[in-house]
N, C-alpha and C positions, 0 to 999 in steps of 0.2 A: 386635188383632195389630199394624197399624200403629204404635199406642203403645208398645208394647213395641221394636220395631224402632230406631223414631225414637231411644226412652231408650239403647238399648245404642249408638248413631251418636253419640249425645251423649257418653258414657262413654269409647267409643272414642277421640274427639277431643279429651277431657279428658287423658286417660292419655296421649295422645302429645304433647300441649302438655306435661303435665308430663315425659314420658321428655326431648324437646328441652332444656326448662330444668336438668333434672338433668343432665344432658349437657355443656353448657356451664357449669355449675356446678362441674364434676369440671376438665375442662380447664381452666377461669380457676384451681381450687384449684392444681391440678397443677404449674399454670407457676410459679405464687407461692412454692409450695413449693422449686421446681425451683433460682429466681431464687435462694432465701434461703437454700440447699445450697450456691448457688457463690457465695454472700458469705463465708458459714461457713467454706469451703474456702481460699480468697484471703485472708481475715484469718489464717487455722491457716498457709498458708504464707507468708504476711510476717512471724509472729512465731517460728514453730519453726524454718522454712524447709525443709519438707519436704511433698509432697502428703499429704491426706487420703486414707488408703485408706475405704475404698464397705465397708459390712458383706457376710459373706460371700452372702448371698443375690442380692447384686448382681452383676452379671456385666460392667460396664460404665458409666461419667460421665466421661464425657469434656466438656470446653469448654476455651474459649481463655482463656488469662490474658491480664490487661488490662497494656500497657506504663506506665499509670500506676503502678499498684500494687504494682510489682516494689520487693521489700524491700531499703533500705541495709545493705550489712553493714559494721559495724563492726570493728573491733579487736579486741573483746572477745569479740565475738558469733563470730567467727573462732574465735579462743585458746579458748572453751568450746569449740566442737566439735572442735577437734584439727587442724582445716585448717591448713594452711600458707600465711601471705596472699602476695598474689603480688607479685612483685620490681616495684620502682619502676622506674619507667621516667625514662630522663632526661631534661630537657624537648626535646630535638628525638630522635624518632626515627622511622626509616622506617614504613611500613604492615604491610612485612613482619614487621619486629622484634618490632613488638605483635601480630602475629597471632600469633607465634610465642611470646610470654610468654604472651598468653592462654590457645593448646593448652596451654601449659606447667605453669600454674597450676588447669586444667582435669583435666589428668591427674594433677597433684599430688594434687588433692583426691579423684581418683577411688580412687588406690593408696592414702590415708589410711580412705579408706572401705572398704575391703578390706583392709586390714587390720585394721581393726577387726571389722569383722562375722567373722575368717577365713577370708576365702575367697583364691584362690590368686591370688596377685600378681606372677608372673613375666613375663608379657602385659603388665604394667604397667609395671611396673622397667623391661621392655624400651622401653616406652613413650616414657616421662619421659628415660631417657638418648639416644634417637633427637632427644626434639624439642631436651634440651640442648645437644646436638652441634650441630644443625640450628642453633640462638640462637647459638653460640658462631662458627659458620662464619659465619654472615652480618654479626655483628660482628667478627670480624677481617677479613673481607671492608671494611667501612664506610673 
């Protein structure tokens, strides 16, 4: 009777050494996987410049994009998508000015993508002529 006890304590502590190692097996897989999901995604938006949508059984992937990796956009890469690139700036100008061409060029691109997709771009129109106004007062203010 003893023997038998002992064997199934052996067995026992077999099975949970191994449950342990499959355990940490799963979680090392997981992370690697996880890791080479947000390479995948951070290469798809440096070259397309769009996120990676998650298949629909996912409900959630979220991480941070890395400030290295943020994609140059070109000229061209602009003019393919339909954006409007944003207004040069002259080489001296306030903080204001450029924040204000940035919302500028920010909204521009937002009303291009709405109208493209069709969705309703009056919000926007209104948008882009508030911060133009706004750009146009601060430089005749200058």
């Amino acid at each position: 009777m003893n023997n038998i006890i002992s064997e199934y304590q052996k067995w026992k502590q077999q099975g949970e050494d191994l449950r342990v190692q499959a355990k940490q097996a799963m979680e090392s897989r997981f992370r690697e996987l996880l890791v080479e999901a947000v390479q995948i995604a951070e290469e798809y938006r440096s070259d397309f410049g769009g996120p990676l949508k998650p298949p629909p059984g996912v409900t959630s992937f979220r991480y941070k994009t890395s400030a290295k990796l943020k994609p140059k956009k070109t000229q061209t890469r602009a003019a393919a998508k339909g954006a409007i690139p944003a207004p040069t700036a002259p080489a001296k100008t306030d903080p204001k000015t450029a924040r204000l061409q940035k919302r500028l060029s920010a909204a521009q691109r937002k009303l291009q993508q709405a109208k493209a997709s069709g969705a309703l771009t009056k919000n926007l129109e209104d948008r882009v002529y508030e911060i133009e106004d706004a750009l146009r007062l601060s430089t005749q203010a200058s």
